[in-house]
C-alpha positions in Angstrom: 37.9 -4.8 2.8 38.1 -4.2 -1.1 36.6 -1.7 -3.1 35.1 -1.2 -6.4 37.1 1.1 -8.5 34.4 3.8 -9.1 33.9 4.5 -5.3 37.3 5.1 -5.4 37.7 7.5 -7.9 34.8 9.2 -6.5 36.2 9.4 -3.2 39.7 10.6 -4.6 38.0 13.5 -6.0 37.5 14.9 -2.8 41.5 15.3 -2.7 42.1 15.8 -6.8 39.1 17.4 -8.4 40.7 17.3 -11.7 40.5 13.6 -11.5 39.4 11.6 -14.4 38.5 7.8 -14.9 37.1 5.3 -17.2 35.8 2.7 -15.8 33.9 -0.9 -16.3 30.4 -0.5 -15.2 29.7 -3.8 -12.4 33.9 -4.1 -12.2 35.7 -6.2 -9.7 36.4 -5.3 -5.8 39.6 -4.5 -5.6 42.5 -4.9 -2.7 44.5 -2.1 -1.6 47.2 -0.1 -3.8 50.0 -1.1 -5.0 53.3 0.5 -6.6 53.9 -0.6 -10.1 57.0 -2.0 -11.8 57.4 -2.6 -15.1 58.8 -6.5 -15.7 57.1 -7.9 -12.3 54.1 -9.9 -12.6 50.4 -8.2 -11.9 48.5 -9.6 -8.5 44.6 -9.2 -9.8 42.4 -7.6 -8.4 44.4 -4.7 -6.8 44.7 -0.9 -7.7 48.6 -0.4 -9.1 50.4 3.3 -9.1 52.1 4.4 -11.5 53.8 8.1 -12.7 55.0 7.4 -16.3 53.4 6.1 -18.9 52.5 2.2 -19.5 52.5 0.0 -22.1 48.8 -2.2 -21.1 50.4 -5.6 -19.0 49.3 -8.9 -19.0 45.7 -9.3 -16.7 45.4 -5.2 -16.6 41.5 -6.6 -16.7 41.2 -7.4 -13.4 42.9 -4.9 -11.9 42.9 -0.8 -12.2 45.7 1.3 -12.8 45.9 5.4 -11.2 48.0 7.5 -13.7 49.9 10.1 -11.6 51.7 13.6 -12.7 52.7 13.6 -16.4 51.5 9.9 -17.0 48.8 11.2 -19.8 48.9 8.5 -22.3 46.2 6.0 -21.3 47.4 3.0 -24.3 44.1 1.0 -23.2 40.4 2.5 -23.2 39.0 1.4 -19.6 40.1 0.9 -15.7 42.1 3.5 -15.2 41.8 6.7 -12.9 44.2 9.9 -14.4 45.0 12.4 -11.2 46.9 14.7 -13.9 47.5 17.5 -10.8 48.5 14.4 -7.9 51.6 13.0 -7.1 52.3 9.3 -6.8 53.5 9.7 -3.1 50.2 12.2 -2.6 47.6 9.4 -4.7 49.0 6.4 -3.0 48.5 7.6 1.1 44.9 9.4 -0.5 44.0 5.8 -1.4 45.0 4.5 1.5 43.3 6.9 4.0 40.4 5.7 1.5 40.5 2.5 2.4 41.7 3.2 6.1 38.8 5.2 6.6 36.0 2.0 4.8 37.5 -0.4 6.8 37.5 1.5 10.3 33.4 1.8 9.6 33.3 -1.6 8.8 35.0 -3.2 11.9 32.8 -0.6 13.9 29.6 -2.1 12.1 30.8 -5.7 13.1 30.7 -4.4 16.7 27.3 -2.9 16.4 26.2 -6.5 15.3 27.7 -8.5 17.4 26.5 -6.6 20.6 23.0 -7.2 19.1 22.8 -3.4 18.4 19.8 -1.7 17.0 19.8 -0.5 13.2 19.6 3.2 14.2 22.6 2.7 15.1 23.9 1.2 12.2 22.9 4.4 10.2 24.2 7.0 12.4 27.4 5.6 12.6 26.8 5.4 8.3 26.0 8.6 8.2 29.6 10.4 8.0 30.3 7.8 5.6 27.8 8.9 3.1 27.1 12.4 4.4 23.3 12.2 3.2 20.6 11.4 5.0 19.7 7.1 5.4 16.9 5.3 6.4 15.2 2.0 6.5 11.8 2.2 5.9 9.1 -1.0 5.2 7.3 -2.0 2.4 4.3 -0.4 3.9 5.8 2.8 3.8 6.2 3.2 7.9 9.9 4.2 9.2 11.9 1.5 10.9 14.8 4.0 12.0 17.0 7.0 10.1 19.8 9.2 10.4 20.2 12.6 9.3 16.7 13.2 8.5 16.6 16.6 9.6 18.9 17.7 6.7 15.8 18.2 4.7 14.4 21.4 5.4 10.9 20.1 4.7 11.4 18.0 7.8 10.9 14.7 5.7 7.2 15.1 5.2 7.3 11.7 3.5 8.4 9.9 6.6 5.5 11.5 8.8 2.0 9.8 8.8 -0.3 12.5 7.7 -2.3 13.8 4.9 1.2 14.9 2.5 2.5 11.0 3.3 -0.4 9.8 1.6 -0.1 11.6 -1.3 3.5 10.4 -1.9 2.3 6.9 -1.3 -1.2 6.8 -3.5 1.7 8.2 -6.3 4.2 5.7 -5.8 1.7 3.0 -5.9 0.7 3.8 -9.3 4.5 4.5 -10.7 6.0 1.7 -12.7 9.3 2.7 -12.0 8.7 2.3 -8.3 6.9 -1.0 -9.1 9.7 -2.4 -10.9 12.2 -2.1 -8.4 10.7 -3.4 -5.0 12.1 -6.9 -5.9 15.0 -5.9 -7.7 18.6 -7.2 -6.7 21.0 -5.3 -5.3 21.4 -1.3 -5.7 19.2 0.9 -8.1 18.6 4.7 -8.5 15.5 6.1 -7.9 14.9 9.6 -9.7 13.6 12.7 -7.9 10.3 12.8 -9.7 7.8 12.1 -6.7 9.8 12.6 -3.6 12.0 15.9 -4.7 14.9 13.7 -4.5 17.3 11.4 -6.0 18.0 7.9 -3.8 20.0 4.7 -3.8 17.9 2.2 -2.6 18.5 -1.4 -1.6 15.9 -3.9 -1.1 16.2 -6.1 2.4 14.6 -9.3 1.6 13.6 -12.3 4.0 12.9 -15.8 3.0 13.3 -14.5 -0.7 10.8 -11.5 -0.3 11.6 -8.0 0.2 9.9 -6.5 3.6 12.1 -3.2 3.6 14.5 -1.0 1.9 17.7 0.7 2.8 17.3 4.5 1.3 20.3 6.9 0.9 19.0 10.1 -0.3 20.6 12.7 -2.2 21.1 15.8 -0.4 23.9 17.3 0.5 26.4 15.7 -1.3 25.7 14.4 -5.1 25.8 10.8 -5.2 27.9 8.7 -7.7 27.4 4.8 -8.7 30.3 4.3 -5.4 27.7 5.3 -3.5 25.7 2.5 -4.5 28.5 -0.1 -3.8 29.2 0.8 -0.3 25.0 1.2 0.4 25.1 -2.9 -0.5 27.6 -3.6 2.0 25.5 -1.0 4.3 22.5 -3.5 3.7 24.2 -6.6 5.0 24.4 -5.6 7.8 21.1 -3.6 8.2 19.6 -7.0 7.0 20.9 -9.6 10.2 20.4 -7.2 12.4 17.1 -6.2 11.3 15.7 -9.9 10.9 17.7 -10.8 14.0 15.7 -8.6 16.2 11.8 -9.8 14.7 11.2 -6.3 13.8 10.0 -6.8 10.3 5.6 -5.2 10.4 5.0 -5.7 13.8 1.7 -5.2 15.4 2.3 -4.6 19.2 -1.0 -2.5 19.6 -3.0 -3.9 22.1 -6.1 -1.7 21.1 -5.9 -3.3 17.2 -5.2 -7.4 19.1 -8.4 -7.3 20.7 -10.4 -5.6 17.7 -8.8 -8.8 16.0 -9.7 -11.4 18.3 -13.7 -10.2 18.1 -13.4 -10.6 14.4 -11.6 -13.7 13.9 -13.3 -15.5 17.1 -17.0 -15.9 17.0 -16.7 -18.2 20.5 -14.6 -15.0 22.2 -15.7 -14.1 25.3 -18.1 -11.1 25.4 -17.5 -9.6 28.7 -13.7 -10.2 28.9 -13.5 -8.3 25.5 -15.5 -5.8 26.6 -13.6 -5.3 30.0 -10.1 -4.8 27.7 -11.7 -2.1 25.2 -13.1 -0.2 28.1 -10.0 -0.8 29.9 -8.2 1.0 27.1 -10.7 4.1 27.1 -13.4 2.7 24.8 -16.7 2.8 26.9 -19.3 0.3 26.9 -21.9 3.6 26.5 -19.6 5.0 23.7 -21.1 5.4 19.3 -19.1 3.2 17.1 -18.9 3.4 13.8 -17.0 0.7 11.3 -15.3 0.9 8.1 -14.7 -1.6 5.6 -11.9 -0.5 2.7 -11.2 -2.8 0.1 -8.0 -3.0 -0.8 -6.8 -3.1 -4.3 -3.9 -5.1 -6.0 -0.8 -2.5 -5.4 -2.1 -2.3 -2.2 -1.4 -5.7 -1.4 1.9 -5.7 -3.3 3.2 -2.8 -1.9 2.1 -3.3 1.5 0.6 0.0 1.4 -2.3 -1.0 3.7 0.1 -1.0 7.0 0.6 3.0 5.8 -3.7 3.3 5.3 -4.1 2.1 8.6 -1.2 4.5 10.0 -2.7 7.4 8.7 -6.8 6.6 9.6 -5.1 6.6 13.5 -2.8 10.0 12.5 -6.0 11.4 11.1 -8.7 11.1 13.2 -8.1 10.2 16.5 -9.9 8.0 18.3 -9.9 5.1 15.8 -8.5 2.0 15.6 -7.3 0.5 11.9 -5.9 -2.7 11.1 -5.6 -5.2 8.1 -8.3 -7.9 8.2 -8.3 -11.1 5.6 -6.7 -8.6 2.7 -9.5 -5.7 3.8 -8.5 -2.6 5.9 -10.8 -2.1 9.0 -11.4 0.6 10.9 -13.3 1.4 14.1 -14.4 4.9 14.9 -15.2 5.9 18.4 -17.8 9.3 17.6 -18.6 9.9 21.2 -14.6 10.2 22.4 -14.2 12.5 19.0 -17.1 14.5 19.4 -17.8 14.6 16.2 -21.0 13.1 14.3 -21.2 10.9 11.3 -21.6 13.5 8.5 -18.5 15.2 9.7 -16.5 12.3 9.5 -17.6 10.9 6.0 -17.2 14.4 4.2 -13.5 14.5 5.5 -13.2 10.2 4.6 -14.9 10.8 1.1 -12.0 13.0 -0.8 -9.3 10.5 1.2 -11.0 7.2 0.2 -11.4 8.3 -3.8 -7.6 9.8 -4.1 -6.5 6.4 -2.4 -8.1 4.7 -5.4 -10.1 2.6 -2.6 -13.5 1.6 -1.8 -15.5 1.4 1.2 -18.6 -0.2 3.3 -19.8 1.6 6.1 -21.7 -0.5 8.7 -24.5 1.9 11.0 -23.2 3.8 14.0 -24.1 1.5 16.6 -23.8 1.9 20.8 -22.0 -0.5 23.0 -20.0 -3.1 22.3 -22.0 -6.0 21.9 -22.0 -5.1 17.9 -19.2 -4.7 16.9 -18.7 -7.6 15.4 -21.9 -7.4 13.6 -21.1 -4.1 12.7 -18.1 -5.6 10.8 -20.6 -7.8 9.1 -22.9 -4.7 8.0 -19.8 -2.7 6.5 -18.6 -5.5 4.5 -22.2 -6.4 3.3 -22.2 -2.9 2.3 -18.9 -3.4 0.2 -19.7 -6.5 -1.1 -23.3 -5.3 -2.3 -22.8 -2.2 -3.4 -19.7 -2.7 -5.5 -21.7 -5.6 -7.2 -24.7 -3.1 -7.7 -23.3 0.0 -8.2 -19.5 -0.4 -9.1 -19.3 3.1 -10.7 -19.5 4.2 -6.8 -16.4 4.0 -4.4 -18.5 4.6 -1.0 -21.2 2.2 0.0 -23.3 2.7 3.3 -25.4 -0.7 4.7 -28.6 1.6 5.0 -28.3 1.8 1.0 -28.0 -2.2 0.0 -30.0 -3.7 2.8 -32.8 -4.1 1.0 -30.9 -5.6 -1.7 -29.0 -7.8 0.4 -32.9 -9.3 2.0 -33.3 -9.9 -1.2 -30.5 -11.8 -2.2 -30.6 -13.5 1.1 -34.1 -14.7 0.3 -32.9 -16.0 -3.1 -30.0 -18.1 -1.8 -32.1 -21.5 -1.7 -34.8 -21.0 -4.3 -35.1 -18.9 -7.3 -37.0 -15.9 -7.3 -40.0 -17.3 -9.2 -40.4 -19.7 -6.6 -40.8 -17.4 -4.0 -42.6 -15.0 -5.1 -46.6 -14.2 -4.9 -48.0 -16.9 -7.0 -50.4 -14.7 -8.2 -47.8 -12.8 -10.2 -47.2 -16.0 -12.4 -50.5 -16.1 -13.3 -50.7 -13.0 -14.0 -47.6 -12.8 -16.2 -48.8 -16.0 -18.4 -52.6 -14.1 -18.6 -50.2 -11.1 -20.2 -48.6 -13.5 -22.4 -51.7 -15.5 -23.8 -53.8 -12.4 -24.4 -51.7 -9.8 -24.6 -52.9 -7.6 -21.7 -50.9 -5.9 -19.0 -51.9 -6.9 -15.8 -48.8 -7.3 -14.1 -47.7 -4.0 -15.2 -50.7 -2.3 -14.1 -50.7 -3.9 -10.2 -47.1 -3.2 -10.2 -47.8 0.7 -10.7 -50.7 0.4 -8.4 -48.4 -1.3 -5.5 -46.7 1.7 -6.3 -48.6 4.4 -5.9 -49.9 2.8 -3.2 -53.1 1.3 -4.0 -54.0 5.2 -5.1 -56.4 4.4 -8.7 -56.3 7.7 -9.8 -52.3 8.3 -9.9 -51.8 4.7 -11.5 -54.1 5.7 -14.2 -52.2 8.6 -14.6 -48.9 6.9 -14.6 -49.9 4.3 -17.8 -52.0 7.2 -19.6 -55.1 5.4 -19.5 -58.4 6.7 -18.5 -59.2 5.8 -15.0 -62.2 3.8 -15.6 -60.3 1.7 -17.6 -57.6 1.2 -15.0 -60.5 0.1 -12.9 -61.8 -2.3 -14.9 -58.0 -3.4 -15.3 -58.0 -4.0 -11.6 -61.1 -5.9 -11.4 -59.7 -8.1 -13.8 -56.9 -8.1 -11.8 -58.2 -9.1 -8.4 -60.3 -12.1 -10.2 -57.1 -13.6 -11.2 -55.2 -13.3 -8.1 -58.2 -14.0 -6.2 -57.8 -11.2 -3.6 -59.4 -7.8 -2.9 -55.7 -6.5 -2.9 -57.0 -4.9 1.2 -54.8 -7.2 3.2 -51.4 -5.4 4.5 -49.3 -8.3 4.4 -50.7 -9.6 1.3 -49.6 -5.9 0.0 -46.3 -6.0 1.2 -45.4 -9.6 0.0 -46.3 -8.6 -3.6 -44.3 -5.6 -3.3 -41.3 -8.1 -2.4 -42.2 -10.4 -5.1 -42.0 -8.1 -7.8 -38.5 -6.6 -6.8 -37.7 -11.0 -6.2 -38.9 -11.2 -10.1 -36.5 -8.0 -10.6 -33.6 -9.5 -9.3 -34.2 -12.9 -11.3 -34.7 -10.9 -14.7 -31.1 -9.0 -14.1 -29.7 -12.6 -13.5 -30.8 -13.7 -16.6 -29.7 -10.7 -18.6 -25.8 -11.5 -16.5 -26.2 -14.7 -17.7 -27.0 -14.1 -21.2 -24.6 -11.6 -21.6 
């Protein structure tokens, strides 16, 4: 095993604590120690001992020299270590207990992989070696396996699905610093300014992606750029055996397979489905509920939906969340929770607007027959509403379903060919005479067919309104009495609505 020359002298200053260095930021790994004498040639890549001064040799650039006892003049200005209070004899065996000690871990981490042993284990037998807490924890923020966790007196709130892990999550989404570094290479130090605490950090990548990151976290013991060197090797391993295993995101939950088989299957059986979800403690007499969050960019580069759907379960219990084409979706079981819909969307509403997410929420439904369906109403509801009202981050079906009849009417023909023909006629009767027919019927359809309170409404005098209506009923050729005939001109005029706001989109 070789070493770089700063986790050396960091590690020597556990024997010499007046140790100084000066060293090469990113220099070579070096071999073990040797003695050196003045007139033999250098070997590189080696620590050399020396007690008395030296003049720089030939090649002193890939190697680094320790200046023992009274050798104080340093003749070149980097890789060098200075134990002023250490003896050659004392330096030297420090060194090599130093690398004694690396190596010993090493060889026991080869073990550990080669009896297809399990990444906890890898860590707690890391753990001396660092003497700070490690962990490997996903790019969706959930906890693969640690070591020394309970060292924080907090109890590692960060690492627990809950309410506080959110919080830490929603902020690292929007850091850049933590942005920058999820596909960096090799080791980098992330500052205390979120978590409380300082971490080396090493990114695990598969197939040239990073799924999960090795974390050594400042406690304890302050942590030096050596640190960082020996995390990398630390990683190696962690990575085979991690990748080995298959244990990169899975999702084992039965509960969440079936959920996905109803949504991705239209042809699925029915009754066998149903038989699993009771089977599992969801009744066939049972209130469902479903929501629909849409996830947003970081979300989907930071895998942070994995952690959403960890802490919908954590949070209110029973539901069952899972990650559907890019969308988070969740199913609420209200009869098994006892609680009722209000409840549950005043505790969501304050969660779904710090998460910087939006939702659709279909109608609580019974059974399982709709569950599907009422997949199909929450995202409706997301789809709609953010289109209509985007200044909004929680949309319920009940809210755009009218909207969405009346997009679904408008899919095959435009709205003015749909609409009450009568409207059109009255419309060009506005234009060539410059009346307002279709303004008045539209406040009378309004006020529901009430003469009095439309008058009011266009501050006209009512017996004008009525000879407004007259006029009216002439040109559409109907004594406005028949029900249906109401209703479809109420539908035309919001059809004629929704065409006018096209053409203002399209304009604009």
């Amino acid at each position: 095993m070789k070493l770089t020359a700063v986790t050396a002298a960091e590690r020597l200053k556990a024997w010499f604590p007046s140790l100084e260095y000066e060293l090469r930021k990113g220099g070579p790994r070096l071999g073990r120690p040797l003695l050196y004498v003045e007139g033999q040639d250098i070997l590189p890549e080696h620590f050399y001992l020396t007690d008395r001064p030296v003049k720089e040799p030939e090649h002193a650039g890939s190697c680094c020299f320790l200046f023992c006892g009274e050798a104080s003049e340093l003749p070149w200005k980097s890789d060098w270590i200075r134990v002023q209070q250490g003896e050659l004899a004392a330096v030297f065996n420090a060194l090599q207990t130093v690398f004694d000690e690396l190596e010993t871990w090493e060889e026991d981490l080869e073990q550990i992989l080669e009896r297809d042993g399990s990444v906890r284990e890898l860590l707690e037998r890391s753990h001396p070696v660092f003497q700070n807490p490690l962990a490997v924890v996903a790019r969706d923020f959930s906890l693969t396996a640690q070591a020394g966790l309970d060292q924080f007196p907090a109890g590692a709130e960060f690492f627990r699905p809950g309410p506080e892990q959110m919080e830490y999550i929603n902020a690292l989404k929007e850091d850049e610093l933590y942005n920058q570094m999820l596909e960096t290479e090799g080791a980098f130090w992330y500052p205390g300014h979120i978590m409380g605490f300082g971490s080396w950090n090493v990114n695990l990548r598969r197939q040239g992606s990073s799924t999960h990151r090795l974390v050594l976290m400042e406690q304890e013991r302050k942590l030096g750029e050596g640190d960082a060197c020996i995390l990398e090797r630390l990683a190696c391993f962690a990575g085979r055996l991690l990748y080995r295993k298959g244990t990169a995101l899975p999702d084992s939950d039965s509960l969440r397979a079936v959920f996905k088989r109803i949504l991705s299957d239209r042809t699925a059986d029915y009754v066998e489905n149903s038989r699993k979800i009771s089977a599992l403690g969801w009744g066939e007499q049972d209130s469902y509920l479903c929501l629909v969050f849409q996830t947003t960019y970081l979300d989907e580069k930071n895998l942070t939906a994995n952690a959403t759907c960890s802490y919908m379960e954590e949070w209110y219990s029973p539901a069952c969340s899972f990650t559907f084409q890019k969308d988070i979706v969740t199913f609420f079981n209200l009869t098994l929770a006892g609680g009722d819909i209000e409840e549950l969307s005043g505790r969501l509403k304050y969660f779904i607007r710090e998460s910087f997410l939006k939702a659709g929420y279909s109608r609580v439904m019974q059974g399982h027959s709709n569950l599907r369906r009422q997949y199909v109403q929450a995202t409706i509801a997301l789809d709609v509403g953010s289109r209509r009202k985007p200044y909004l981050w929680i949309h319920w079906f009940n809210s755009v379903a009218f909207s969405y009849i009346l997009e679904q009417s408008a899919r095959r023909l435009p709205g003015y060919m749909l609409c009450h023909e009568g409207l059109l006629k009255l419309r060009k009767q506005d234009e060539n005479q410059h009346t307002e027919y279709y303004k008045t019927l539209r406040i009378y359809l309004e006020e529901n067919s009430n003469a009095t309170q439309a008058a009011r409404r266009l501050f006209i005098h009512r017996s004008t309104f009525l000879y407004r209506l007259e006029r009216i009923k002439e040109i559409l050729e109907s004594e406005l009495s028949d029900p249906e005939e109401l209703l479809y001109l109420n539908f035309s005029y919001r059809l004629m609505e929704q065409e006018e706001a096209k053409d203002l989109r399209s304009e604009s």
